[in-house]
C-alpha positions as CSV (number, residue, x, y, z in Angstrom):
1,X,-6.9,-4.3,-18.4
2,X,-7.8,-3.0,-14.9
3,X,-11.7,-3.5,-13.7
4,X,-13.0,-2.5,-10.7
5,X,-12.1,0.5,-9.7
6,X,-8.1,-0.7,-9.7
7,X,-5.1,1.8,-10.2
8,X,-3.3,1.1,-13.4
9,X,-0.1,2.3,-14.5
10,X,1.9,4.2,-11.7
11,X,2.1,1.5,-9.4
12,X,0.9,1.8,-5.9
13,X,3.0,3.7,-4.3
14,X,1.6,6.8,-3.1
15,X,3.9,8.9,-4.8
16,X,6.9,7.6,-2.7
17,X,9.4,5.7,-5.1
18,X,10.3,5.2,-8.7
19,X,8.9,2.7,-10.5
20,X,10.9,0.4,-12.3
21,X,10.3,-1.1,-16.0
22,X,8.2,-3.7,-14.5
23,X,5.4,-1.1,-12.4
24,X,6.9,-2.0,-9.4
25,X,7.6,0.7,-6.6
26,X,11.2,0.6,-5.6
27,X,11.7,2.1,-2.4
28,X,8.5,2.3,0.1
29,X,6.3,0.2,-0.2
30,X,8.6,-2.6,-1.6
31,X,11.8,-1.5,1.0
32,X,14.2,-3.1,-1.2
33,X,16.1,0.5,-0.5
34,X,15.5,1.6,2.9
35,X,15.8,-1.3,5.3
36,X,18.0,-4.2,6.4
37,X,15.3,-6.6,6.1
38,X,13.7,-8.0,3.6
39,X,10.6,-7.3,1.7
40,X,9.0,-10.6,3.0
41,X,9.7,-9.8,6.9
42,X,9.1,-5.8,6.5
43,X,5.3,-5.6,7.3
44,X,5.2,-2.5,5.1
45,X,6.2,-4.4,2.2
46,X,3.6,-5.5,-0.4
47,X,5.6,-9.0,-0.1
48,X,4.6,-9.4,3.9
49,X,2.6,-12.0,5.4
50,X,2.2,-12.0,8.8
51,X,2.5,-16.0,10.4
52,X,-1.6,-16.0,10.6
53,X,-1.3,-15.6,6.4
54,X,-1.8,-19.8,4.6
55,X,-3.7,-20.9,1.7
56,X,-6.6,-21.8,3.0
57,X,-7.5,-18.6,5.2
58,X,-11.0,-17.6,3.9
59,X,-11.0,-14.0,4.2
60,X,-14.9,-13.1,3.8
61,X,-18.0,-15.1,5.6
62,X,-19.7,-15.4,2.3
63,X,-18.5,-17.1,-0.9
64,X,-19.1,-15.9,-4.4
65,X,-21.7,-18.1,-6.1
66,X,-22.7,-15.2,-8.6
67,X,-25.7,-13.5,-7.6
68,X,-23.8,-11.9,-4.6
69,X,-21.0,-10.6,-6.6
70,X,-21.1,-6.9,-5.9
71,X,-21.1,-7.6,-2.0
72,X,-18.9,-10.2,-2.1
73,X,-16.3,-8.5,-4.3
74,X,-16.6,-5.1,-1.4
75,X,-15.7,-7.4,1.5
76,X,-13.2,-9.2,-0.5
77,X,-11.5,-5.6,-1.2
78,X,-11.6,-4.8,2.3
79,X,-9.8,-7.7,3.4
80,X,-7.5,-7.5,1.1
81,X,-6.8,-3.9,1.3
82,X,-6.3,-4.6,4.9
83,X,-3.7,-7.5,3.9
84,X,-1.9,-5.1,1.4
85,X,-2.4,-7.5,-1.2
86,X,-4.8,-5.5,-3.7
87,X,-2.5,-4.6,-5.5
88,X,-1.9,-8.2,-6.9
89,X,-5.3,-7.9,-8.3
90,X,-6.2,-4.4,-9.6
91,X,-3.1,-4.6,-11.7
92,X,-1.2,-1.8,-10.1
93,X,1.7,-4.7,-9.4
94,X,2.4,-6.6,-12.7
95,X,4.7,-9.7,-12.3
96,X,8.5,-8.7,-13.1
97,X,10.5,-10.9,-15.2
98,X,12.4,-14.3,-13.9
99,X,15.4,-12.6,-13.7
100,X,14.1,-10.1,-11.7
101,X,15.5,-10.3,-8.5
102,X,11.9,-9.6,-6.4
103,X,10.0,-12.5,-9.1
104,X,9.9,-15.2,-6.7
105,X,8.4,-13.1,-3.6
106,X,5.6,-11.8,-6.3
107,X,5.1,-15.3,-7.2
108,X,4.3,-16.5,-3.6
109,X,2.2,-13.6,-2.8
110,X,0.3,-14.3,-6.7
111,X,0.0,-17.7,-5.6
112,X,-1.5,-17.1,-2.1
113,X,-3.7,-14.6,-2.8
114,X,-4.9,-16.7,-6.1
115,X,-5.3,-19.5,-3.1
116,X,-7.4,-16.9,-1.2
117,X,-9.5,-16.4,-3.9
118,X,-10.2,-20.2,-4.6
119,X,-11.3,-20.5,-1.0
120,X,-13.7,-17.7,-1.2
121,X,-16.0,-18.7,-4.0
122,X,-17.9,-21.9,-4.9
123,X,-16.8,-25.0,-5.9
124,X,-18.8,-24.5,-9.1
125,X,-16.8,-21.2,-9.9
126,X,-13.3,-23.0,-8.6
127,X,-13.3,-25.1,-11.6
128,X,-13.6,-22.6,-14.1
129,X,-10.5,-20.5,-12.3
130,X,-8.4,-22.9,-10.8
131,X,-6.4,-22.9,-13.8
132,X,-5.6,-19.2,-14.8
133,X,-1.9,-17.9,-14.1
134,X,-2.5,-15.0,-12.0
135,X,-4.5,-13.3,-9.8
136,X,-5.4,-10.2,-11.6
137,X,-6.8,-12.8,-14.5
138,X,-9.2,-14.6,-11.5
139,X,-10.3,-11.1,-10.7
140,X,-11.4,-9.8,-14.0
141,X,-12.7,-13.3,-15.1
142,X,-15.1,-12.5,-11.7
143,X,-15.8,-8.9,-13.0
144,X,-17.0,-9.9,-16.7
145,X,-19.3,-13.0,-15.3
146,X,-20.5,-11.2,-12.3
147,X,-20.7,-7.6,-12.0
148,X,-24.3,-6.3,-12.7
149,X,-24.4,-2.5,-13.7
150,X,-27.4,-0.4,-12.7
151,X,-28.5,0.0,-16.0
152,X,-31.7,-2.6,-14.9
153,X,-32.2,0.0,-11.8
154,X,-32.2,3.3,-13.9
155,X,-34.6,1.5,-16.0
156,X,-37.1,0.7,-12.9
157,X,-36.2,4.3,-11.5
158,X,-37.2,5.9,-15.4
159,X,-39.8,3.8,-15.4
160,X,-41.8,4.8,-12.1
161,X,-40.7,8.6,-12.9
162,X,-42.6,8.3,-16.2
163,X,-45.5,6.3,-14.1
164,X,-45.9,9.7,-12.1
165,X,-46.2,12.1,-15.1
């Protein structure tokens, strides 16, 4: 299941590319087709990191602790839109089979963006993740505990409209 705004199905890939059985975009985005390097040294590629990219990066200012979920989860997608690594989240990206020949680059850049995630949330949240398989499962845990719908604000909004009347 994709929360959060993500892109399910069709992969990411812009419209450029087939897809193959595992949502993965052959072609642009993952240039296993169109250039002589690999996806893990083409800065195009979902599988890039550039050599300022380790574990322990913290990519916001804030970490989650719960009650700041909705703004911590926006500068969290900016970063990692910037990074090209949303995709390992949202669920447009699912992980390909062992065989597959791209599993071990999506298992580092699972893995490091999983590590990202550890280092931008509190230590009380860290325990109750450290020990899910993927990214996209850290993200939606996140999304079920933390998101707050405006349901409370129409409420208050209905509320003070029926206070006028």
């Amino acid at each position: 299941m994709v929360r959060n705004g993500g892109v399910q199905g069709g992969g990411n890939n812009g419209g450029k590319g087939k897809n193959n059985a595992n949502g993965l975009a052959h072609n642009h985005f993952l240039n296993l087709e169109t250039t002589d390097r690999s996806p893990g040294e083409d800065s195009s590629s979902l599988f890039y990191f550039s050599n300022g990219d380790h574990p322990g990066l913290h990519l916001v200012s804030t970490h989650l602790v719960g009650s700041n979920y909705n703004s911590w989860n926006r500068a969290m997608t900016m970063a990692l839109v910037a990074k090209n690594k949303l995709c390992f989240l949202d669920g447009s990206i699912t992980q390909p089979v062992v065989e597959d020949l791209i599993h071990g680059l999506w298992s580092r850049c699972n893995n490091m963006v999983m590590s990202w995630l550890l280092h931008s949330v509190s230590k009380d949240i860290v325990g109750s993740i450290m020990y899910l398989d993927n990214g996209v499962d850290m993200w939606n845990d996140f999304y079920d505990r933390f998101h707050q719908g405006n349901n409370l604000r129409v409420f208050q909004i209905k509320q003070l409209l029926n206070n006028l009347t």
